[in-house]
C-alpha positions as semicolon CSV with decimal commas, in nm:
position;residue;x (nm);y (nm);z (nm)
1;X;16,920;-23,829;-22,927
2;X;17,107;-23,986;-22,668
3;X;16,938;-24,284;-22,427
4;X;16,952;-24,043;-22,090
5;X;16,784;-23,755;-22,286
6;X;16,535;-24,018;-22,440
7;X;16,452;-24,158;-22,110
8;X;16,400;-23,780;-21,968
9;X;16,181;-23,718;-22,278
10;X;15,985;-24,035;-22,199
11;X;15,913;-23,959;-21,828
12;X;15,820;-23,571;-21,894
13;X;15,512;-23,733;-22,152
14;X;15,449;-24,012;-21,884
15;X;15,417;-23,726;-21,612
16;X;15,192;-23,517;-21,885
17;X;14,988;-23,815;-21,906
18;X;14,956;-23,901;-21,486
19;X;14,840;-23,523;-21,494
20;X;14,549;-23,539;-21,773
21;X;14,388;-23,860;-21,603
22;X;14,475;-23,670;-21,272
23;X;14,234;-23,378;-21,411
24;X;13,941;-23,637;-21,532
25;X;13,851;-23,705;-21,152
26;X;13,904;-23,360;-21,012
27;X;13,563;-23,275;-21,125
28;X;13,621;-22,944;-21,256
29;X;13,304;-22,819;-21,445
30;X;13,352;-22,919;-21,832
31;X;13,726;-22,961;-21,839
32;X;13,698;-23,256;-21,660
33;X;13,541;-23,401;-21,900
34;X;13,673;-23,251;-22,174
35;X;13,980;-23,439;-22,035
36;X;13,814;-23,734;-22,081
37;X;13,809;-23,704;-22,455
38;X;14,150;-23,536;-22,469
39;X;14,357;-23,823;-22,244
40;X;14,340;-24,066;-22,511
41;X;14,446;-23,872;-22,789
42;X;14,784;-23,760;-22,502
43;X;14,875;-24,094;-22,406
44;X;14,836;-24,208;-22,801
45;X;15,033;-23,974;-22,900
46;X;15,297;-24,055;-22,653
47;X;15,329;-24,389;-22,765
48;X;15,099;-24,575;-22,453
49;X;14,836;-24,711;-22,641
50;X;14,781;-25,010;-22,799
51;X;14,534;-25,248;-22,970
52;X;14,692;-25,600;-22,942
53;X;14,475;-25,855;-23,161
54;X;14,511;-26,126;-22,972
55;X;14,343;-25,914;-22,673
56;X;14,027;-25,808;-22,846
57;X;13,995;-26,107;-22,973
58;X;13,910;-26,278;-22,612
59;X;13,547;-26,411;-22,511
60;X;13,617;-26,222;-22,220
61;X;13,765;-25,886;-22,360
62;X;13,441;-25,882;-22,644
63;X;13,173;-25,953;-22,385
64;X;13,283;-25,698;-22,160
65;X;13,268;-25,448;-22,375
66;X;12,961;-25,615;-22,536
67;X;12,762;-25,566;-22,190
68;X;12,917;-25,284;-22,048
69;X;12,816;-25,070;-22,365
70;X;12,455;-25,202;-22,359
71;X;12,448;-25,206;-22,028
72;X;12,499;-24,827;-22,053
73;X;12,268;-24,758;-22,314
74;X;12,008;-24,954;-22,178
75;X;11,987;-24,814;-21,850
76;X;12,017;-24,452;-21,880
77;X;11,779;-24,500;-22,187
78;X;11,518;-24,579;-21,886
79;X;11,708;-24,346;-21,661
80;X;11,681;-24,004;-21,937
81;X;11,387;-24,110;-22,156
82;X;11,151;-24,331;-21,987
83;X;11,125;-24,197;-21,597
84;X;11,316;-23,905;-21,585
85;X;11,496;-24,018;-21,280
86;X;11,744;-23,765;-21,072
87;X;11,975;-23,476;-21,185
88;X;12,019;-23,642;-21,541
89;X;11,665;-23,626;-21,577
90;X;11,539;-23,599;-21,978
91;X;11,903;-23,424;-22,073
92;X;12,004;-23,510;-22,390
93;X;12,368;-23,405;-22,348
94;X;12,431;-23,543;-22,002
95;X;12,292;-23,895;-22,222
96;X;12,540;-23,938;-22,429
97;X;12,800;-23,787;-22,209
98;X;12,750;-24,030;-21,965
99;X;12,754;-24,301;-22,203
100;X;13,074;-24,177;-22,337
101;X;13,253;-24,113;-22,026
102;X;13,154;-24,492;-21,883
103;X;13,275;-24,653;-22,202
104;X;13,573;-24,490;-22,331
105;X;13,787;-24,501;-21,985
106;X;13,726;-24,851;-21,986
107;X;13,866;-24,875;-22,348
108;X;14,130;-24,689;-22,257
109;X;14,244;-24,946;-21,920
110;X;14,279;-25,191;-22,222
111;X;14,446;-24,998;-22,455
112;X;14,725;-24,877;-22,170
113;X;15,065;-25,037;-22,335
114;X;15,263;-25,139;-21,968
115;X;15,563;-25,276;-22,223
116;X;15,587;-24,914;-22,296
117;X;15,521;-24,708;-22,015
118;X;15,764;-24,635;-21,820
119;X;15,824;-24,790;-21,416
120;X;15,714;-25,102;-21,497
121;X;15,603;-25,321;-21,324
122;X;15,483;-25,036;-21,102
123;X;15,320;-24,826;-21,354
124;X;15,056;-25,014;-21,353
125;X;15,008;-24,853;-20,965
126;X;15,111;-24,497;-21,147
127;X;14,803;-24,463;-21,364
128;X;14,533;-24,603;-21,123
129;X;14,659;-24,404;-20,875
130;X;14,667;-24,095;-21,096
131;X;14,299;-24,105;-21,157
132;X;14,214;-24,211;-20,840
133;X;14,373;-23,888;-20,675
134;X;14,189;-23,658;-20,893
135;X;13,859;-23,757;-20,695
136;X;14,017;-23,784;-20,337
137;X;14,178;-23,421;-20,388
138;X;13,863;-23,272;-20,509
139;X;13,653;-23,414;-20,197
140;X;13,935;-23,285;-19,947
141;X;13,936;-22,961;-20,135
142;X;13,554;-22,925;-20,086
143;X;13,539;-23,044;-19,778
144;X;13,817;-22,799;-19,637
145;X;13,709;-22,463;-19,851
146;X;13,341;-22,564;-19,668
147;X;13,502;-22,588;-19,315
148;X;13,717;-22,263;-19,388
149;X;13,403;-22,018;-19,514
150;X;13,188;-22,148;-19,179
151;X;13,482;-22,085;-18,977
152;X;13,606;-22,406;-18,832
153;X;13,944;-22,519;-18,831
154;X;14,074;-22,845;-18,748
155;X;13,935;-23,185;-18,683
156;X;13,554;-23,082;-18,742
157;X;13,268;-23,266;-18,816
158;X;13,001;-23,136;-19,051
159;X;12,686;-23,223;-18,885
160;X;12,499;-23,212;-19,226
161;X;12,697;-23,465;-19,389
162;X;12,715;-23,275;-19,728
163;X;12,934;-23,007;-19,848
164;X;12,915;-22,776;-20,163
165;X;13,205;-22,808;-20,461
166;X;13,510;-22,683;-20,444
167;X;13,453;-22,552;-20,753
168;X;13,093;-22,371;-20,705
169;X;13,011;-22,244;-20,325
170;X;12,667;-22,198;-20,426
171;X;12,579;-22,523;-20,627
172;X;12,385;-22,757;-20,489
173;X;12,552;-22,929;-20,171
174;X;12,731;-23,288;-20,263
175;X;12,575;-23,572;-20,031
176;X;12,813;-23,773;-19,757
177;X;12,800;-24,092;-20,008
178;X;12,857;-23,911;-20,289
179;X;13,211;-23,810;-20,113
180;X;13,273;-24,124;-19,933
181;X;13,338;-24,329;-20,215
182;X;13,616;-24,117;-20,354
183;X;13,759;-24,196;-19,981
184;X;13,714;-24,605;-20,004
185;X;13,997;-24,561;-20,237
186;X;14,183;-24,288;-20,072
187;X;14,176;-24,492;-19,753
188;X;14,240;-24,829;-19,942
189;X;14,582;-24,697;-20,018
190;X;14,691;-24,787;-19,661
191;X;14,742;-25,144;-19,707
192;X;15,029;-25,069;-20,019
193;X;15,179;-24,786;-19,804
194;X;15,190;-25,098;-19,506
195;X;15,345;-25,334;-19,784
196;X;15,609;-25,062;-19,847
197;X;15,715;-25,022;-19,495
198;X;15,783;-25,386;-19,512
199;X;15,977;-25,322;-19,833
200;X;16,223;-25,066;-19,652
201;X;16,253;-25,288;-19,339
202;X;16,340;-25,578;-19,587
203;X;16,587;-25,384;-19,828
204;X;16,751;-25,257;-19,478
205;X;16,783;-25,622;-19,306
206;X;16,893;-25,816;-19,626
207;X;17,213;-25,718;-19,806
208;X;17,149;-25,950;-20,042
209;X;16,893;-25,794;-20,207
210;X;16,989;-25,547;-20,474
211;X;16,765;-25,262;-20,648
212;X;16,893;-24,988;-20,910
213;X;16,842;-24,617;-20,799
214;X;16,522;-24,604;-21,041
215;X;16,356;-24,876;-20,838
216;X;16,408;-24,717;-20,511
217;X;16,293;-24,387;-20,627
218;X;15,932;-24,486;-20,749
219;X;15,925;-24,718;-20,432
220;X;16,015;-24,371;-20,245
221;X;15,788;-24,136;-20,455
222;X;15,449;-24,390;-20,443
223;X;15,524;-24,423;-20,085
224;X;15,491;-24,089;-20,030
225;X;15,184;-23,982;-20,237
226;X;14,970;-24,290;-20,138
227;X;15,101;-24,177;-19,742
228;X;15,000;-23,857;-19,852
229;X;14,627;-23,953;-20,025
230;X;14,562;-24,174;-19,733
231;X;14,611;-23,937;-19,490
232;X;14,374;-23,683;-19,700
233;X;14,057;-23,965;-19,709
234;X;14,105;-24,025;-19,386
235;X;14,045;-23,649;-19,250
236;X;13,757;-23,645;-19,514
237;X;13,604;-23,960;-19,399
238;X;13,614;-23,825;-19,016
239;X;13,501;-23,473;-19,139
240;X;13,149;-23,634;-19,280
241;X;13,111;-23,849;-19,026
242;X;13,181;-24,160;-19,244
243;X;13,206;-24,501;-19,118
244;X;13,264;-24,767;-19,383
245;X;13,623;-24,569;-19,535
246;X;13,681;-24,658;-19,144
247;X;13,618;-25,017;-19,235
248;X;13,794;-25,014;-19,567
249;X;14,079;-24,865;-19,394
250;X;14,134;-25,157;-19,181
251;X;14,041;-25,452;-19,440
252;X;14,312;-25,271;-19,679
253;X;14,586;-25,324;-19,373
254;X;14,469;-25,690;-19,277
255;X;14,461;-25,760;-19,632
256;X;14,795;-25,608;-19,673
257;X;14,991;-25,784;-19,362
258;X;14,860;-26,177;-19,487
259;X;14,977;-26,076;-19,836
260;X;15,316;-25,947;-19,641
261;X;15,319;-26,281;-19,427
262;X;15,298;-26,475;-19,752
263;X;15,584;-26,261;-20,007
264;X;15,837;-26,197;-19,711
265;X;15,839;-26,512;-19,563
266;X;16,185;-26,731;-19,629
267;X;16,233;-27,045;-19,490
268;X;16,228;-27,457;-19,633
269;X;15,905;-27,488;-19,501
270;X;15,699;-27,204;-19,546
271;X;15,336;-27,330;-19,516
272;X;15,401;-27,479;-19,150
273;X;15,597;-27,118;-19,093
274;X;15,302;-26,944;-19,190
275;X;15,020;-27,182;-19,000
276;X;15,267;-27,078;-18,718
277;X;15,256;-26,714;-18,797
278;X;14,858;-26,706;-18,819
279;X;14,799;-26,946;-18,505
280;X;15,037;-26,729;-18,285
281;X;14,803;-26,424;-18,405
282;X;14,437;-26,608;-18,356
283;X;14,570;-26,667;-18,048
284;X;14,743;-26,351;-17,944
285;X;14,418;-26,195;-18,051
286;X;14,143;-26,445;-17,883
287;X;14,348;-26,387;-17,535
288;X;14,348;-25,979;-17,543
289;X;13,992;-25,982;-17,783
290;X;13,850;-25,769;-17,405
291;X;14,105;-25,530;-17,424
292;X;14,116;-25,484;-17,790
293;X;13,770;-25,433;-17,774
294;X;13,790;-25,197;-17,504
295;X;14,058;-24,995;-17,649
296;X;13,840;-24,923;-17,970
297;X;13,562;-24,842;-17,805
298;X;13,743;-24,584;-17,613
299;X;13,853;-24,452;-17,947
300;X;13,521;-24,419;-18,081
301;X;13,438;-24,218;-17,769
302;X;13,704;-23,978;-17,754
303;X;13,592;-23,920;-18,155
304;X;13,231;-23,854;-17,995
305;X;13,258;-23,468;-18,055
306;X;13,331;-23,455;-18,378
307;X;13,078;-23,723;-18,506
308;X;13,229;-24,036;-18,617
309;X;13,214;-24,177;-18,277
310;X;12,872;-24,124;-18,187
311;X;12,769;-24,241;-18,539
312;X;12,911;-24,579;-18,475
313;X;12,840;-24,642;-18,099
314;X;12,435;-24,567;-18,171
315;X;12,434;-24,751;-18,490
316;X;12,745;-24,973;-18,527
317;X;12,803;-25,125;-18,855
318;X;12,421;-25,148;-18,864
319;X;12,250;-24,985;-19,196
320;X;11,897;-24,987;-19,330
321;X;12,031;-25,066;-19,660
322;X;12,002;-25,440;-19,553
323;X;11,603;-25,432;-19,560
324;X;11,635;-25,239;-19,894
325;X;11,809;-25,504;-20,048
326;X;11,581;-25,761;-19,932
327;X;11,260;-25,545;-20,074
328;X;11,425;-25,467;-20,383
329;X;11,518;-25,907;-20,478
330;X;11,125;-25,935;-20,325
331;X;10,975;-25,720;-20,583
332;X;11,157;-25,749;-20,898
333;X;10,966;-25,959;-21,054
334;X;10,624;-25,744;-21,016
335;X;10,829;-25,427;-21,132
336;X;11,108;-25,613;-21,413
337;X;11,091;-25,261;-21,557
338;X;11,254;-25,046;-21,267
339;X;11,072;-24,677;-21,245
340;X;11,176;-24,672;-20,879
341;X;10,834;-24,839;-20,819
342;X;10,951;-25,111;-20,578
343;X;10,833;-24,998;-20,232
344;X;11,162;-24,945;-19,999
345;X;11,125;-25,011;-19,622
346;X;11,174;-24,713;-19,441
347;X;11,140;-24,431;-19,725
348;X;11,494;-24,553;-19,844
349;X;11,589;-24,334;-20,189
350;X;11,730;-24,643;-20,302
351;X;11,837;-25,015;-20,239
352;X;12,225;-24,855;-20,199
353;X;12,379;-25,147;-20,349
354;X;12,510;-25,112;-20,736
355;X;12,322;-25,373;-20,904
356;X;11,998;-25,363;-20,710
357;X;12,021;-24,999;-20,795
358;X;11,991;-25,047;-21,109
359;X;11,707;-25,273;-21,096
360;X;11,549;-25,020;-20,897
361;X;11,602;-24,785;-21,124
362;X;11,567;-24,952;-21,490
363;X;11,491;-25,305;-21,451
364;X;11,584;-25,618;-21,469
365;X;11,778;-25,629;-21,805
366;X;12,053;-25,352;-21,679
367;X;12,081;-25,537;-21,398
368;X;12,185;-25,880;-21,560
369;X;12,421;-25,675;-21,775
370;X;12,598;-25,531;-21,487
371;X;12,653;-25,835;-21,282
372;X;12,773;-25,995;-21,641
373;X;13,040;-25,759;-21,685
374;X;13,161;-25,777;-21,313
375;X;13,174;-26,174;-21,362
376;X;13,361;-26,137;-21,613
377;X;13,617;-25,964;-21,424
378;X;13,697;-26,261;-21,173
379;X;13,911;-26,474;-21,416
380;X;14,089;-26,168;-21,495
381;X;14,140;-26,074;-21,158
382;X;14,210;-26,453;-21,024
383;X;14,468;-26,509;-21,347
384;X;14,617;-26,180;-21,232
385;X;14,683;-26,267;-20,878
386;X;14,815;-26,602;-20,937
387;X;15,053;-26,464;-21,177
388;X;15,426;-26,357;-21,098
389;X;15,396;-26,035;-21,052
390;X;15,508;-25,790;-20,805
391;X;15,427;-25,865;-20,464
392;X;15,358;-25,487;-20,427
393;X;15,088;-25,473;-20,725
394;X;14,911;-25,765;-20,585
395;X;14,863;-25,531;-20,259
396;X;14,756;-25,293;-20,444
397;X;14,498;-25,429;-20,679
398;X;14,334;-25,658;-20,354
399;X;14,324;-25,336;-20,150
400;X;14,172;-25,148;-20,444
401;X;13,944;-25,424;-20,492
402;X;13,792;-25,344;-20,172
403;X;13,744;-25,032;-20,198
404;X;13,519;-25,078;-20,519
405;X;13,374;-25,380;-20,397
406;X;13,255;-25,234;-20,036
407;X;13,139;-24,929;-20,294
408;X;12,925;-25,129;-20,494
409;X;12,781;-25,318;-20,195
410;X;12,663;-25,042;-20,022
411;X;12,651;-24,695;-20,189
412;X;12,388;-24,598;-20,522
413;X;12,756;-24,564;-20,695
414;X;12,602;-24,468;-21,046
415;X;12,306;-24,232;-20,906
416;X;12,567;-24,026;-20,721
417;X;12,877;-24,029;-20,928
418;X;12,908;-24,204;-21,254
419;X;13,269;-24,085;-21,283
420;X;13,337;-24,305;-21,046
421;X;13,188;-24,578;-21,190
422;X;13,381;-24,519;-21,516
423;X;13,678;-24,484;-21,318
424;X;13,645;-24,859;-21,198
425;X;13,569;-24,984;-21,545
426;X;13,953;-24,815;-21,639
427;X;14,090;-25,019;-21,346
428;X;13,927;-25,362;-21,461
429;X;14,046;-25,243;-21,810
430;X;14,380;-25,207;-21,716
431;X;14,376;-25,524;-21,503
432;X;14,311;-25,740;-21,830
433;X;14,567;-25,532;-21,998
434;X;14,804;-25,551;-21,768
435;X;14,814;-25,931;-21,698
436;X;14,802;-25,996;-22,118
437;X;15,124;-25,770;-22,142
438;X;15,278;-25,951;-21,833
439;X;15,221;-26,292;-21,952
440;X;15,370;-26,194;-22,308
441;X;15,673;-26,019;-22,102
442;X;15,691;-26,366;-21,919
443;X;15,648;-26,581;-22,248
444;X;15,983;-26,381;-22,389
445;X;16,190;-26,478;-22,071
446;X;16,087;-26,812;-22,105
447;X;16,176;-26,842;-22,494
448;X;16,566;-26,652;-22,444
């Protein structure tokens, strides 16, 4: 076989691949998560897994997996068997499919081989991006086929806040949260399509810098479907009247040009050029803060009849999710069992934050699990951003980063999609793998 016809080969299973984790978030009833089970036997067979020993044998690789599986068991034991709580309710199946689902996409972030996948470094962008569009397709799908049957075309908002699936007109209507979150990371996409405009202005204005036709293509092609993805969340997030994707959107694009400010930067002194760059800003911004202000408040009222504007001029950034939180801390201790006994201010359903959720829901002990396998993401994620990696992977894993993080701080994540949940454990998963494969790419240099 020759190397072109090799290469083809390789990129038609990669594609194959991109498509089956694409399906896992599209939410179609069964095969969705039939996918689930299938996608790691596809990309195993293709040759892009791996089980490096010196991986699973971290501290931090075992006792992620140590408390995320107990963590799982634990709390939808209380969840199914003990209180019955929400849709799952005493289901037996949805048990142990849940369990499954959470678990084995986070097993399969660490068993993703980037030395043999192909577009590295970028691949790493490829997968997450992959599974992440699943989910933001499926809640523009809905949202349009809803718009469509009441007859309204357009720029609409849906007063109700929920729509039904794409998949099932007359299931049960999906809740605004439940939808928004698949939009954080739509809308988080912004700051890496920023970074590659930045990319293109660069490759334009220096001659000196040389990239093969390969490069440029997946630079091209990720350009366009994370344009494309954004662009979707966004007329999702106005449709439902959503404000935080708003402010996800815009932390993704700040994030994005100081990360831009810091890899595109040349000169022989490039701290004082960049104390320059960011006191010319402060005080660009400080002298027109009246008019800024003024011109986004006129945007929110021009967006005043379809929603989104009104929403945030009566309420702001304001949320009684902050009282919630406080209630739920408060009581703990007199309910270290959960049963959604802890009385909520305000006949809140919930505390709407991840881990007090949790509490809320089945104590104490899933809570400390929880937060102990998100700590033990932060030396993977701080290792991983000091590394040399790709200035364009760094934007995207601190703009994804948000997404999930602003998710977890202020949406019941796991009572209204655990997919999604799962789907964050894959990114951490790959994170770790990705930075152990890097550093043994980087080791090699280093040695020839």
């Amino acid at each position: 076989m020759s190397l072109a016809l090799k290469n083809i080969t390789i990129q038609i299973k990669f594609i194959i691949s991109l498509l089956s984790l694409f399906v896992i978030t599209l939410t179609i009833p069964r095969i969705s998560t039939l996918f689930t089970l299938l996608t790691p036997f596809i990309l195993g067979a293709f040759g892009f897994l791996s089980w490096p020993r010196k991986m699973f044998r971290s501290w931090i690789t075992i006792l992620s997996i140590f408390s995320l599986s107990l963590f799982s068991v634990i709390n939808y034991y209380f969840v199914v068997y003990e209180y019955q709580l929400g849709d799952i309710g005493n289901d037996n199946t949805r048990f142990f499919i849940t369990i499954f689902v959470i678990n084995i996409l986070y097993l399969l972030g660490l068993s993703l081989n980037f030395k043999k996948i192909p577009f590295f470094p970028l691949n790493i962008i490829l997968v997450n991006t992959a599974i992440f569009a699943g989910g933001v397709t499926f809640v523009f799908l809905s949202i349009v086929k809803y718009l469509s049957s009441s007859f309204y075309f357009g720029l609409v908002q849906i007063e109700e806040r929920s729509v039904p699936s794409f998949w099932s007109s007359l299931a049960e209507p999906i809740n605004g949260p439940s939808l928004d979150i698949y939009s954080y990371l739509g809308l988080s996409m912004s700051g890496t399509v920023i970074f590659f405009l930045f990319i293109f202005l660069n490759l334009q204005k220096n001659a000196k810098v040389k990239q093969n036709f390969i490069n440029q293509s997946i630079n091209i092609f990720l350009f366009i479907v994370l344009l494309f993805l954004t662009t979707l969340s966004f007329y999702s997030s106005v449709s439902l009247g959503a404000r935080t994707p708003i402010l996800v959107l815009v932390l993704s694009i700040i994030s994005s040009l100081i990360i831009v400010s810091f890899g595109f930067i040349k000169s022989e002194n490039q701290l004082v050029a960049r104390i320059l760059i960011y006191v010319f800003l402060t005080t660009v911004f400080l002298f027109l803060y009246d008019v800024i202000v003024e011109y986004i408040e006129s945007i929110f009222f021009s967006l005043t009849d379809i929603g989104i504007g009104s929403r945030f001029i009566e309420q702001g950034m304001d949320s009684l999710r902050y009282a919630s939180w406080q209630a739920a801390i408060s009581y703990m201790w007199e309910f270290p069992f959960g049963g959604r006994q802890i009385p909520l201010p305000y006949g809140a359903s919930s505390p709407h934050n991840i881990w007090l959720d949790q509490l809320y829901d089945a104590g104490i002990i899933p809570m400390i699990l929880l937060i102990t396998f998100h700590l033990l993401q932060l030396p993977i994620i701080i290792n991983l951003l000091a590394s040399k990696i790709s200035l364009t992977v760094r934007v995207f894993v601190v703009c994804t980063l948000i997404a999930f993080g602003v998710a977890f701080m202020g949406t019941p994540v796991l009572q209204a999609n655990y997919v999604y949940f799962a789907v964050s454990c894959f990114f951490f998963g790959s994170l770790t793998r990705y930075i152990f494969d890097v550093e043994k790419i980087n080791f090699s240099d280093r040695l020839r």
